[in-house]
BAZATOR-921893 format. One line per field, with one value per atom (N, C-alpha, C): x negated, z, y negated; chain. Coordinates in nm, 2 decimals. Atoms other than C-alpha are relative to their C-alpha. Last residue first. Example, Ala and Ser with C-alpha at 12.3 -4.5 7.8 and 13.67 -1.06 7.14 Angstrom:
BAZATOR-921893
u: (0.09,-1.37,0.08,-0.09,-1.23,-0.09)
w: (0.00,0.71,0.08,0.00,0.78,0.00)
v: (0.11,0.11,-0.11,0.12,0.45,-0.12)
c: (A,A,A,A,A,A)
end
This chain:
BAZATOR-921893
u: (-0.01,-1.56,-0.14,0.17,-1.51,0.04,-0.01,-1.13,-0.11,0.00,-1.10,-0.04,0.18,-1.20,0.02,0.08,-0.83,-0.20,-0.02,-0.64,-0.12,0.01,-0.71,-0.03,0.13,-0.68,-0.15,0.05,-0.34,-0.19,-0.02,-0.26,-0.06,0.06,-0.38,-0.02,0.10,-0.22,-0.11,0.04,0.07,-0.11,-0.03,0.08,-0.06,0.15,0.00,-0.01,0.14,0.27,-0.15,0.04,0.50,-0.05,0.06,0.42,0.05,0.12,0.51,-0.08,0.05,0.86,-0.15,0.02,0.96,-0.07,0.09,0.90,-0.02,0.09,1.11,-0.14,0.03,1.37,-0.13,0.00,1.38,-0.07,0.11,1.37,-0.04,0.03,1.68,-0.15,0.11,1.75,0.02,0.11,1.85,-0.09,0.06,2.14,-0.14,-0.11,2.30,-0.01,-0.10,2.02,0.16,0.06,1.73,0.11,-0.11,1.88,0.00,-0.13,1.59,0.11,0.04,1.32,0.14,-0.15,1.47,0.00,-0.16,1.29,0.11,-0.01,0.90,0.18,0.03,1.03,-0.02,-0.14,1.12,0.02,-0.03,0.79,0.12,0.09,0.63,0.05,-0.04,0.83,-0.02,0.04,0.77,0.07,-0.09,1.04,-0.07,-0.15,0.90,0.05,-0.03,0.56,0.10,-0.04,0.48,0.04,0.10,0.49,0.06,0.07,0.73,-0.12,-0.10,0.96,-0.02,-0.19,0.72,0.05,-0.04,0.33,0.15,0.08,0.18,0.05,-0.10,0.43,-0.05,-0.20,0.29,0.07,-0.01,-0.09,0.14,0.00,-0.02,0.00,-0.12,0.12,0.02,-0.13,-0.20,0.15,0.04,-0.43,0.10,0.00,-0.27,0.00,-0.23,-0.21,-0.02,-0.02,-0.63,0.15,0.09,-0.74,0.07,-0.03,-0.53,0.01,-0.14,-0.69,0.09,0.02,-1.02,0.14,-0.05,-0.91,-0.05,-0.05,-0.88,0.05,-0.11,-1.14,0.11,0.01,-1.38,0.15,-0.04,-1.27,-0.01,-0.16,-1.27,0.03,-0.04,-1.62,0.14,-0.01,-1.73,0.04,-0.09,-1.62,0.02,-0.11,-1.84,0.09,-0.10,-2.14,0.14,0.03,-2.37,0.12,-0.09,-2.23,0.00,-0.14,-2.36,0.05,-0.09,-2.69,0.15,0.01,-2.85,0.06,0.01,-2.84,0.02,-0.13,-2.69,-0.02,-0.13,-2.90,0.12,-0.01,-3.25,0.17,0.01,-3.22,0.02,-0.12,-3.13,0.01,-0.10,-3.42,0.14,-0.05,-3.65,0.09,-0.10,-3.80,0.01,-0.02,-4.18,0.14,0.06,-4.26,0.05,0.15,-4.26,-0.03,0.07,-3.92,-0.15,-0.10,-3.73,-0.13,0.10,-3.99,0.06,0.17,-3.83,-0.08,0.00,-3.47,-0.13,0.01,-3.51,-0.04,0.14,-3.64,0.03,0.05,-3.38,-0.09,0.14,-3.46,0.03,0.11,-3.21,-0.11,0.00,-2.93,-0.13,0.08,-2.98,-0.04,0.13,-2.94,-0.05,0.14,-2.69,-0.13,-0.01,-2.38,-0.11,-0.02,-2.50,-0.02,0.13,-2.60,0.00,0.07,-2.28,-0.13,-0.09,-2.05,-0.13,0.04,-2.27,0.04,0.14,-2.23,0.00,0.07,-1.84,-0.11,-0.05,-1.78,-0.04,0.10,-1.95,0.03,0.11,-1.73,-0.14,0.06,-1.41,-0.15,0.01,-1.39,-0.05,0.14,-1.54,0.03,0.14,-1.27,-0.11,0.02,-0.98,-0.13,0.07,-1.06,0.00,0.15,-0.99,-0.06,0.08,-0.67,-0.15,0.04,-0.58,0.00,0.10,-0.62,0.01,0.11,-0.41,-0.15,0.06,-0.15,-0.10,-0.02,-0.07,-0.08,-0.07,0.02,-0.01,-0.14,0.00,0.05,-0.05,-0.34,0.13,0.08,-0.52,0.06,-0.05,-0.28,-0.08,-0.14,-0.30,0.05,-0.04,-0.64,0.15,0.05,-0.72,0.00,-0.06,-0.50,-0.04,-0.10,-0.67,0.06,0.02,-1.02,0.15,0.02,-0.88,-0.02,-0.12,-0.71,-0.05,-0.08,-1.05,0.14,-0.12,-1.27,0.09,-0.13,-1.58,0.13,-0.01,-1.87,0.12,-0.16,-1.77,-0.06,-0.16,-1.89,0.07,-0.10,-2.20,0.12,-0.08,-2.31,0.04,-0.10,-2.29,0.06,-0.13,-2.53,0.14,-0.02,-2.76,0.11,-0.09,-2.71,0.02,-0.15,-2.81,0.12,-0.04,-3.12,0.19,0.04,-3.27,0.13,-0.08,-3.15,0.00,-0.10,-3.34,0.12,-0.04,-3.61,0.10,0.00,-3.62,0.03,0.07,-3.57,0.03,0.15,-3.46,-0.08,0.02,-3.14,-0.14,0.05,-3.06,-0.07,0.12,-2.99,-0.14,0.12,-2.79,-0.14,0.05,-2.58,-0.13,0.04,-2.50,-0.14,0.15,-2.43,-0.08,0.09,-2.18,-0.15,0.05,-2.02,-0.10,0.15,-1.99,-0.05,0.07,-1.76,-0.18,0.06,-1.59,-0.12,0.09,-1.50,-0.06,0.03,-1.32,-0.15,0.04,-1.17,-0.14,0.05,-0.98,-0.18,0.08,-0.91,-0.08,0.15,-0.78,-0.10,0.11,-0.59,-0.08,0.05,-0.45,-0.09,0.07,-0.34,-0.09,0.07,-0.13,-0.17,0.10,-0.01,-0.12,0.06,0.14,-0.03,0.08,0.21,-0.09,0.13,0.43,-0.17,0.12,0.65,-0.13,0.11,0.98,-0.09,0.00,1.34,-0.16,0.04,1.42,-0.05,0.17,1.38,0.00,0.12,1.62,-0.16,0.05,1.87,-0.13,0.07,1.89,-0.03,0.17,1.88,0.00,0.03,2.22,-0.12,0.05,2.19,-0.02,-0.14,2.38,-0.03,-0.06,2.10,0.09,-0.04,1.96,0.11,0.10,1.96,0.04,0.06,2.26,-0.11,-0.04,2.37,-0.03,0.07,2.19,-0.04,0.01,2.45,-0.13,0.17,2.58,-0.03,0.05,2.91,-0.15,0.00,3.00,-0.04,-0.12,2.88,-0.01,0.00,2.54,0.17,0.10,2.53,0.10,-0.13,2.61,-0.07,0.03,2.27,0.15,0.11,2.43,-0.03,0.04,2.77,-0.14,-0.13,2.88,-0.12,-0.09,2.72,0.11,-0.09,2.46,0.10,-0.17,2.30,0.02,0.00,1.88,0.13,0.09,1.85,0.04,0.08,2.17,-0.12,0.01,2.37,-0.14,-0.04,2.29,0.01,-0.12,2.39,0.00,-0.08,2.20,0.09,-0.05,2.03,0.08,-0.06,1.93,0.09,-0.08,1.79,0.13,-0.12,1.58,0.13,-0.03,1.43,0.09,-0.16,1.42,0.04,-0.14,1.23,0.09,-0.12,0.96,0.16,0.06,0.62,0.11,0.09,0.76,-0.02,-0.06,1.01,-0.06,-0.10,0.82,0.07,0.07,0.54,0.09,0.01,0.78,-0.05,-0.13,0.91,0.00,-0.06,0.55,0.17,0.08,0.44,0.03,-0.06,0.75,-0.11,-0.15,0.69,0.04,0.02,0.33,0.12,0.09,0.36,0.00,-0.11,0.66,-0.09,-0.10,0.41,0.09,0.05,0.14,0.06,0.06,0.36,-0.04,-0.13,0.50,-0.04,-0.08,0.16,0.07,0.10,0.01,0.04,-0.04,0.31,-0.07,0.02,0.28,-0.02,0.11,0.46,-0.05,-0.07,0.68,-0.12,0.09,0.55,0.04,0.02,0.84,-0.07,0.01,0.82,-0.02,0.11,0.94,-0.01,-0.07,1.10,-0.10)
w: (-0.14,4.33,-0.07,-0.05,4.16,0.11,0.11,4.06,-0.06,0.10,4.26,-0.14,0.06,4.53,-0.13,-0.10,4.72,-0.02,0.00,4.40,0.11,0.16,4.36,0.01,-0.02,4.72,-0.13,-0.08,4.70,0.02,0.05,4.39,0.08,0.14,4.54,-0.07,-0.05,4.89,-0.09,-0.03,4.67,0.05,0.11,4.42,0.08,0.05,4.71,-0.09,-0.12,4.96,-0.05,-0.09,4.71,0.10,0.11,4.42,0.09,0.03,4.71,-0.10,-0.17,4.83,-0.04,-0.02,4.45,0.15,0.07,4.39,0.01,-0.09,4.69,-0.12,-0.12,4.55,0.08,-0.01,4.20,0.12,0.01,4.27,-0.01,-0.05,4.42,0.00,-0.12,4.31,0.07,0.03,3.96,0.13,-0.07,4.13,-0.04,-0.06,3.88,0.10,0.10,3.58,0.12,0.04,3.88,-0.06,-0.02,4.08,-0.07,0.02,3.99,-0.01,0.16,4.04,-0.03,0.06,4.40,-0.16,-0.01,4.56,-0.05,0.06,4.43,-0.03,0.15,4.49,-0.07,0.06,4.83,-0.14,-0.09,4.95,-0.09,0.16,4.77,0.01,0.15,5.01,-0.06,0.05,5.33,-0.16,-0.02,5.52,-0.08,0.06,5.42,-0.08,0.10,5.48,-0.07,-0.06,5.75,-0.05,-0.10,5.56,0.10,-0.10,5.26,0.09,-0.12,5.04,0.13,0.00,4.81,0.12,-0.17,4.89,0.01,0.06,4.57,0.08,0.14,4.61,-0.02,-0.07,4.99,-0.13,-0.10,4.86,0.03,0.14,4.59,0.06,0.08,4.84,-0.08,-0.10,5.09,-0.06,-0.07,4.78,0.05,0.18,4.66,0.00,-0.02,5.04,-0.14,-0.12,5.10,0.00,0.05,4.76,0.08,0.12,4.85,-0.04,-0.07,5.20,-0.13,-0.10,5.07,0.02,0.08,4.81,0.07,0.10,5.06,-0.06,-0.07,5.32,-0.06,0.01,5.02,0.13,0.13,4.97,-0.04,0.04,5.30,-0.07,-0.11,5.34,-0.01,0.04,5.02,0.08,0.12,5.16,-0.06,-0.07,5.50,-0.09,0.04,5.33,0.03,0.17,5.34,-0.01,0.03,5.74,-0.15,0.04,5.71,0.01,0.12,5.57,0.06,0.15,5.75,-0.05,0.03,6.11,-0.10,-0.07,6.21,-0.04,0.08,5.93,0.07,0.13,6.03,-0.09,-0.03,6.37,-0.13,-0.10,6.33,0.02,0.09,6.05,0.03,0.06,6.26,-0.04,-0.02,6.26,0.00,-0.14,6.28,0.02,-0.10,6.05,0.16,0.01,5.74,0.10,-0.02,5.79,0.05,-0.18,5.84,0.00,-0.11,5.55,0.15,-0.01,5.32,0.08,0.00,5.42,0.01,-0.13,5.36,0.09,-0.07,5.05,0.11,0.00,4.89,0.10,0.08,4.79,0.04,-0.06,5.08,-0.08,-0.09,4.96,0.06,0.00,4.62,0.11,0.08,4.68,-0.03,-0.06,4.94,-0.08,-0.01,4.68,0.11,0.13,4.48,0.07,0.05,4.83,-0.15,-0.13,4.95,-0.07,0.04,4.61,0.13,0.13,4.60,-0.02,-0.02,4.98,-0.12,-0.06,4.92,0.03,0.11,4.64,0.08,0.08,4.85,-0.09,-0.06,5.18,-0.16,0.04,4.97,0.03,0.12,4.95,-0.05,0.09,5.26,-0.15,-0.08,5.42,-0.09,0.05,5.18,0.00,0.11,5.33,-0.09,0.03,5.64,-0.08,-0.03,5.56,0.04,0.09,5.45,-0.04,0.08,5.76,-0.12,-0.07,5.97,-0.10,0.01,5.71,0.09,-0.06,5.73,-0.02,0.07,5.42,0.11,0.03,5.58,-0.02,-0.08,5.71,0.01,-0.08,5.47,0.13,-0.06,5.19,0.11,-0.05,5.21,0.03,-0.12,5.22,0.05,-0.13,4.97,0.08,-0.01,4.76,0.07,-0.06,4.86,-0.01,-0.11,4.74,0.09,-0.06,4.44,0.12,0.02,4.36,-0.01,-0.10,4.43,0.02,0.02,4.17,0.11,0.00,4.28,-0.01,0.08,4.12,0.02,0.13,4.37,-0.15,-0.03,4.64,-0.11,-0.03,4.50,0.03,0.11,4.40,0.00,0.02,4.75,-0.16,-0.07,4.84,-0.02,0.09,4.56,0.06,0.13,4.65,-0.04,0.01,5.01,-0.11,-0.09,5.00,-0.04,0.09,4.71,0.07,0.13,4.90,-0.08,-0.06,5.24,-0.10,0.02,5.01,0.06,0.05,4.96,-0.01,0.08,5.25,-0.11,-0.08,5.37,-0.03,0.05,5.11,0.09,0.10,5.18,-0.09,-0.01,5.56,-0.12,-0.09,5.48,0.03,0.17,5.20,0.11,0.06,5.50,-0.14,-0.08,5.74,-0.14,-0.03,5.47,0.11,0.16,5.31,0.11,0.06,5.71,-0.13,-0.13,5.81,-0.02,-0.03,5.54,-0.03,0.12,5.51,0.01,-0.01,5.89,-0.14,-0.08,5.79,0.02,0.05,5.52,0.06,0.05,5.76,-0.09,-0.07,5.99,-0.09,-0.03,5.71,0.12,0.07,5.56,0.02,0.02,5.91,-0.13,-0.08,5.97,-0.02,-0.02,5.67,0.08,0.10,5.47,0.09,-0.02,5.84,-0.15,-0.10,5.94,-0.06,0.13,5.65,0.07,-0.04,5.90,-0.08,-0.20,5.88,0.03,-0.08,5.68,0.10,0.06,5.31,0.17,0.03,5.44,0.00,-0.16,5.61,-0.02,-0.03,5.25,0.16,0.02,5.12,0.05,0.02,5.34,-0.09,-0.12,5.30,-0.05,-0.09,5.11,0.09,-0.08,5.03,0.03,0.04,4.71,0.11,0.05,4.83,-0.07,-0.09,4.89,-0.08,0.05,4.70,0.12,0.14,4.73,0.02,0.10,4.92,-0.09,0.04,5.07,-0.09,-0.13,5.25,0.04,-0.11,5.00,0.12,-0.02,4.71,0.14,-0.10,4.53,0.06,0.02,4.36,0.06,0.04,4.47,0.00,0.11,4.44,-0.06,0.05,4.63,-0.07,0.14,4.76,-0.01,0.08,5.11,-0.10,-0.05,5.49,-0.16,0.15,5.53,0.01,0.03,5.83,-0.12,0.02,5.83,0.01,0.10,5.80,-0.04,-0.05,6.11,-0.17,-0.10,5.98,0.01,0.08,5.91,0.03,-0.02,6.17,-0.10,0.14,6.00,0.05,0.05,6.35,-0.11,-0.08,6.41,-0.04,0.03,6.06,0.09,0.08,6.14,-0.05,-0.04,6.44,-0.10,-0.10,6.21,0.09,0.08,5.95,0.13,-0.10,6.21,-0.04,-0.14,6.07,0.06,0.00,5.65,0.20,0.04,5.64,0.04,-0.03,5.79,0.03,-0.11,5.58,0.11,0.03,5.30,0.13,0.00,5.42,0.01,-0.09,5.47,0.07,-0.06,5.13,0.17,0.00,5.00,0.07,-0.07,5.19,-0.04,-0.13,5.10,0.08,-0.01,4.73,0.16,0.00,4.74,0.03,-0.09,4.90,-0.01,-0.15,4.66,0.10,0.02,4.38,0.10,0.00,4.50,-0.04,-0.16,4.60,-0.02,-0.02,4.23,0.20,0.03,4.07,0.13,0.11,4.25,-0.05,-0.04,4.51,-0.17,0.06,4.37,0.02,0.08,4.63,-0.11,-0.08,4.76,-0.14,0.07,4.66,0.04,-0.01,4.91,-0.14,0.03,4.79,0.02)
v: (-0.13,5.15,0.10,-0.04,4.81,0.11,-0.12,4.75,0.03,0.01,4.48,0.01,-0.04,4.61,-0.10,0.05,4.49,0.01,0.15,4.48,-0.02,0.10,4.85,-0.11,-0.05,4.97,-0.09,0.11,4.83,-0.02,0.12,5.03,-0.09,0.03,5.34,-0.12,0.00,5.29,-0.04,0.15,5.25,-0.03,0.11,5.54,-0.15,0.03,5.79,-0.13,0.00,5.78,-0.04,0.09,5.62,0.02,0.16,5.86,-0.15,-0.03,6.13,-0.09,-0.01,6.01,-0.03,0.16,5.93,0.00,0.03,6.35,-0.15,-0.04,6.43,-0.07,0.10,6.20,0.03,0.20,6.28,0.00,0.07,6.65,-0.14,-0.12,6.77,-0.01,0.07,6.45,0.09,0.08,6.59,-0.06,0.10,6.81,-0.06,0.00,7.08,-0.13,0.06,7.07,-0.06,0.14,7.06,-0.04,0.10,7.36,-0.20,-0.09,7.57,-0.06,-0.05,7.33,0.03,0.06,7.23,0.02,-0.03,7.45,-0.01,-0.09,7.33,0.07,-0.01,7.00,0.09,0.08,7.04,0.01,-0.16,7.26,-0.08,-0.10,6.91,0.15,0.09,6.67,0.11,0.09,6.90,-0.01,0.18,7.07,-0.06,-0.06,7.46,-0.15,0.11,7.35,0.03,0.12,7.59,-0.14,0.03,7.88,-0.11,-0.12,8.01,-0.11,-0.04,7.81,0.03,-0.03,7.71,-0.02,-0.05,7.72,0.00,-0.18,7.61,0.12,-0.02,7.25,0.17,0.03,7.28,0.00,-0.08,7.26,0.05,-0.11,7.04,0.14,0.00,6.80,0.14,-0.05,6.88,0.00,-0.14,6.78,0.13,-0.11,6.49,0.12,-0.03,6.41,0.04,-0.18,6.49,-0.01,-0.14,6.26,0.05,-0.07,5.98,0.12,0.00,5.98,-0.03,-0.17,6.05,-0.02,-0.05,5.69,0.13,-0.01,5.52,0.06,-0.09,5.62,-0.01,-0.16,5.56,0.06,-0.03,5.17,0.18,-0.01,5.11,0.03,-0.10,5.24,0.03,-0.10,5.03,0.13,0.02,4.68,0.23,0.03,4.77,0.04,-0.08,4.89,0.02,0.04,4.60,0.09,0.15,4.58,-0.05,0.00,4.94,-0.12,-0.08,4.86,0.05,0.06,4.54,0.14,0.16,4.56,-0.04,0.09,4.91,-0.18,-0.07,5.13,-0.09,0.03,4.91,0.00,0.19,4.97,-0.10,0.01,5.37,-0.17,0.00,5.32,-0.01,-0.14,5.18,0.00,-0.04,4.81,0.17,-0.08,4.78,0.06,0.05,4.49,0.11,0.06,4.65,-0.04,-0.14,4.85,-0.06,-0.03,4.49,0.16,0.09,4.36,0.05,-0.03,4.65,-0.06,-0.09,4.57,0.06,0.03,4.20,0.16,0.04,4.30,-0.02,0.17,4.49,-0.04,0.04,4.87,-0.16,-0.06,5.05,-0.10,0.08,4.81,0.04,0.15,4.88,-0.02,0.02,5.25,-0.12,0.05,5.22,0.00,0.12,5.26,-0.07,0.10,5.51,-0.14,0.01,5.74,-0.14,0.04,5.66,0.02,0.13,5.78,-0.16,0.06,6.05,-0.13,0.03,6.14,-0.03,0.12,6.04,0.02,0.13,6.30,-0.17,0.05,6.59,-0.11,0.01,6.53,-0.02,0.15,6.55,-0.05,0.04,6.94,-0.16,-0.02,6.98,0.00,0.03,6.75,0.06,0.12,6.91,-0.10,-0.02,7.23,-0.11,-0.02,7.07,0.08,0.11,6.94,0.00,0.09,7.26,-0.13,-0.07,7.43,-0.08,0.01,7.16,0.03,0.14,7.15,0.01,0.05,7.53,-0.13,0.12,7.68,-0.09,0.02,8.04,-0.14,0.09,8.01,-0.01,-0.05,8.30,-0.05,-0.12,8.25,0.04,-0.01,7.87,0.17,0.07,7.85,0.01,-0.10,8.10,-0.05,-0.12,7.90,0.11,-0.01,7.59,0.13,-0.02,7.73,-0.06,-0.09,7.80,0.02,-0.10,7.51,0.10,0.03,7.30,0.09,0.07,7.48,-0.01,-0.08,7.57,-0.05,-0.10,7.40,0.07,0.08,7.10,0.05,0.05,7.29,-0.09,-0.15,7.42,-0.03,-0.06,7.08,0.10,0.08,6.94,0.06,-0.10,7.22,-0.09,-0.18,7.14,0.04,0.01,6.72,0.17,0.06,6.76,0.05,-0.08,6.97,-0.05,-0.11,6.72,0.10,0.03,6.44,0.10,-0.07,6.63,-0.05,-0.16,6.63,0.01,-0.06,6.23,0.14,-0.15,6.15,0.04,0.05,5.77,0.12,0.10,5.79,-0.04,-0.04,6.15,-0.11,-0.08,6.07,0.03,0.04,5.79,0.08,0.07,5.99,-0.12,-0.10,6.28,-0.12,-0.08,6.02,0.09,0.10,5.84,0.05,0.06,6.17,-0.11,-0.11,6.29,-0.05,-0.02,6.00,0.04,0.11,5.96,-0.06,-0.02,6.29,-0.09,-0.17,6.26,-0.02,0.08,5.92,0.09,0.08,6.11,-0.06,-0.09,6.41,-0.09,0.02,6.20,0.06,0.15,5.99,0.07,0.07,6.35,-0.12,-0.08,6.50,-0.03,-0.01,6.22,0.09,0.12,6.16,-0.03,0.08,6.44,-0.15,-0.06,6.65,-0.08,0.02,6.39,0.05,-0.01,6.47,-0.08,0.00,6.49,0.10,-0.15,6.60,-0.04,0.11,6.24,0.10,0.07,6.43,-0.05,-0.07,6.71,-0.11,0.00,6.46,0.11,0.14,6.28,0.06,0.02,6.65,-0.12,0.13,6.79,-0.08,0.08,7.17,-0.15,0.11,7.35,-0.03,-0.06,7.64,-0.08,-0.16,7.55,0.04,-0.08,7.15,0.16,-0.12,6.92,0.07,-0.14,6.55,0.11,-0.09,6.29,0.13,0.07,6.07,0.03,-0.03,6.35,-0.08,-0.11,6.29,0.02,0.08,5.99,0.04,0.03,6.22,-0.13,0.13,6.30,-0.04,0.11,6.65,-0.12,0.06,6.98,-0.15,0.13,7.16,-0.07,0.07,7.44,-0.04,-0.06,7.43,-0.02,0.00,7.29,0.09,0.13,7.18,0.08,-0.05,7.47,-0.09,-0.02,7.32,-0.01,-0.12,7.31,0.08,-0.01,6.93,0.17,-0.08,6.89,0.03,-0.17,6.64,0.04,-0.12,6.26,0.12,-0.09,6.01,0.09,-0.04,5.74,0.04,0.13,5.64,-0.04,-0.01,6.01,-0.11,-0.09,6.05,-0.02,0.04,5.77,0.02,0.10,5.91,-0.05,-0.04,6.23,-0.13,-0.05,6.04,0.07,0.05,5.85,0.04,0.04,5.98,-0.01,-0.11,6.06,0.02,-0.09,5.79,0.12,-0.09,5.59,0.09,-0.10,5.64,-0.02,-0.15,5.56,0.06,-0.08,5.26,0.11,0.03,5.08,0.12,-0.05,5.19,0.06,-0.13,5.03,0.10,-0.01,4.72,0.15,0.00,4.71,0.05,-0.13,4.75,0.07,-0.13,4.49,0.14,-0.04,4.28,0.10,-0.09,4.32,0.03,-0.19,4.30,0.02,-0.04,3.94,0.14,0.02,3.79,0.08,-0.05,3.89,0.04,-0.11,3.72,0.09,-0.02,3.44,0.13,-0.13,3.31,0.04,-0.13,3.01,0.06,-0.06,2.66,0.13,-0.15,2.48,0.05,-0.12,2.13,0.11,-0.11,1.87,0.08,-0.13,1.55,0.12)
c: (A,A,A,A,A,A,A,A,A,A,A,A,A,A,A,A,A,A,A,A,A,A,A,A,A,A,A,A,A,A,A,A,A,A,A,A,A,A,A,A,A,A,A,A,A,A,A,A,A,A,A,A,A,A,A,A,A,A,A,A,A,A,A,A,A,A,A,A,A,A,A,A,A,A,A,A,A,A,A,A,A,A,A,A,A,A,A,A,A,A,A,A,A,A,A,A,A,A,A,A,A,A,A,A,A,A,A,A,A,A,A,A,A,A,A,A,A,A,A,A,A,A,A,A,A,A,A,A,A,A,A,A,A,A,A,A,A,A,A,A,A,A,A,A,A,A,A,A,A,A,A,A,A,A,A,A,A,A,A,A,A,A,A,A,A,A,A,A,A,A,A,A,A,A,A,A,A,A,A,A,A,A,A,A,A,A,A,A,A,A,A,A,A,A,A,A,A,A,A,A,A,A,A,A,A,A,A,A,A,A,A,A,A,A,A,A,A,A,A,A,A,A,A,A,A,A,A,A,A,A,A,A,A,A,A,A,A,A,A,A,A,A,A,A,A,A,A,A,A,A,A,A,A,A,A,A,A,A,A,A,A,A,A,A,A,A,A,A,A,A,A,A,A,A,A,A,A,A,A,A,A,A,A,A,A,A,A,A,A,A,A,A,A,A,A,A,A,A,A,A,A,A,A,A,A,A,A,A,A,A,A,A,A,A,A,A,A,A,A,A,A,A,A,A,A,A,A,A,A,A,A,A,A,A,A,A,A,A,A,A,A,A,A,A,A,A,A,A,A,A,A,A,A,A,A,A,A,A,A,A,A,A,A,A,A,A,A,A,A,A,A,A,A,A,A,A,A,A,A,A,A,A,A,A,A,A,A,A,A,A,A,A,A,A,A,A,A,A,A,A,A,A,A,A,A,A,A,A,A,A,A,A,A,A,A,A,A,A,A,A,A,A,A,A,A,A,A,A,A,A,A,A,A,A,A,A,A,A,A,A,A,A,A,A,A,A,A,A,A,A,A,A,A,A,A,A,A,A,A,A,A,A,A,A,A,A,A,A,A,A,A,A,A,A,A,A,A,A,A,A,A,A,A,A,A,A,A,A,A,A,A,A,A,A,A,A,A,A,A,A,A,A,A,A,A,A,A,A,A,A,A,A,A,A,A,A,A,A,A,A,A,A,A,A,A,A,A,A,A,A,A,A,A,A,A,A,A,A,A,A,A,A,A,A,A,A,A,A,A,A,A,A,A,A,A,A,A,A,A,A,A,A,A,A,A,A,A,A,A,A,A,A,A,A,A,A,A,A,A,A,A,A,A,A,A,A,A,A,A,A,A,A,A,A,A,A,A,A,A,A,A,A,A,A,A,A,A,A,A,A,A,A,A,A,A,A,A,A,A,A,A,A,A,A,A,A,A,A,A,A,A,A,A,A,A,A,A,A,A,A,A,A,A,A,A,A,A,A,A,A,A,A,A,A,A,A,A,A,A,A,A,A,A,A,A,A,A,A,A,A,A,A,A,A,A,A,A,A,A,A,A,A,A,A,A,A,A,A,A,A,A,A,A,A,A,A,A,A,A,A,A,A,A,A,A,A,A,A,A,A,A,A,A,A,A,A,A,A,A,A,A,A,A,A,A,A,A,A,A,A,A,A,A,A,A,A,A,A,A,A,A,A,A,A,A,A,A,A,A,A,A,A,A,A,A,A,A,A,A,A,A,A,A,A,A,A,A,A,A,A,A,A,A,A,A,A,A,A,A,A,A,A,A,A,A,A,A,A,A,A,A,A,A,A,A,A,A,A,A,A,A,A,A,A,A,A,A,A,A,A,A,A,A,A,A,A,A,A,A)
end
């Protein structure tokens, strides 16, 4: 008699994590495609009342202006991913050069860390808001204010995490017998730093849709982030007692762009970072 194995818990979370993850982005990257395939109206057609709530027409409901929201959420949130993971990648990038550099020199660590603490003296929701009113809420721009926002968190996070690796011995005899440090940095320290790379582009790319969301929720109605999730949410405030997934839905969007990534990120360090 066969036995079929029962997944175990740990399987069955991670999957669902992945699946909804999976859905959402999506949703977000391929929503109008989807939209088409639904047959829902036009995103930007007035169809009935505002914040009329969920029906067979509109199965959640209309926005302020009577417009469709399930063809609203599927108009495309491109701009929360894309632009977030390069930008992620992006920080990375520079955090890990930057924490390399500062880990073979002493003074240029010195150099490093002062101008790293200037930037994260200033509070981040200021420098978005002079981002968004200077760009008009454009995800491009504040995706790269994100970048030098995140940039000083991964050279610290990179310097921490190369510090043993710089002091182990194979490391020290690689130097001692002639190696250089370009020779040194490709043979034995980023393959040490592999696990911790993944684990910063991660949580940067967390960090730059948190960011970019908050951005676009600060940003209302107005700019180029009308369509997005967090432009939605701000909108639908108002109409919250009349239609609840005015917000619900845009707000579920966004705790499964970030929430899961998060979660998975989690299990995959296991909860070392």
């Amino acid at each position: 008699m066969i036995h079929l194995r029962r997944p175990s818990l740990h399987t069955v979370t991670t999957s669902a994590l992945w699946l909804l993850w999976i859905l959402t982005l999506i949703a977000a990257i391929a929503g109008p495609t989807v939209a088409t395939l639904l047959g829902t109206p036009d995103p930007s057609q007035t169809m009935t009342r505002s914040f009329d709530p969920p029906s067979t027409l509109h199965p959640l409901g209309t926005d302020r202006l009577g417009r469709d929201l399930l063809a609203r959420m599927l108009s495309g949130n491109i701009g929360l991913v894309i632009p977030p993971a390069i930008a992620a990648v992006i920080a990375t990038a520079i955090g890990l050069l930057l924490a390399l550099v500062a880990s073979i020199s002493p003074l240029l660590r010195a150099i490093i860390r002062f101008f790293g603490d200037i930037v994260l003296v200033i509070p981040a929701m200021i420098i978005l808001l002079a981002v968004i009113t200077a760009a008009e809420g454009s995800f491009l721009a504040v995706a790269t204010a994100t970048v030098a926002l995140s940039v000083p968190l991964s050279t610290r996070y990179f310097i921490a995490a190369a510090r043993p690796i710089f002091a182990a011995d194979y490391v020290i005899r690689a130097r001692a017998t002639g190696s250089t440090w370009p020779q040194i940095i490709g043979q034995h320290i980023l393959p040490a730093l592999r696990r911790p790379i993944i684990a910063d582009i991660g949580i940067r790319f967390v960090t730059v849709v948190f960011l970019t969301a908050t951005a676009a929720f600060l940003a209302g109605t107005s700019g180029a982030q009308e369509n997005s999730w967090a432009a939605m949410v701000s909108s639908g405030l108002n109409g919250v007692d009349l239609n609840p997934w005015a917000v619900i839905a845009p707000v579920v969007a966004i705790i499964a762009l970030t929430a899961c990534p998060a979660l998975l990120l989690e299990q995959h360090t296991g909860g070392r970072r």
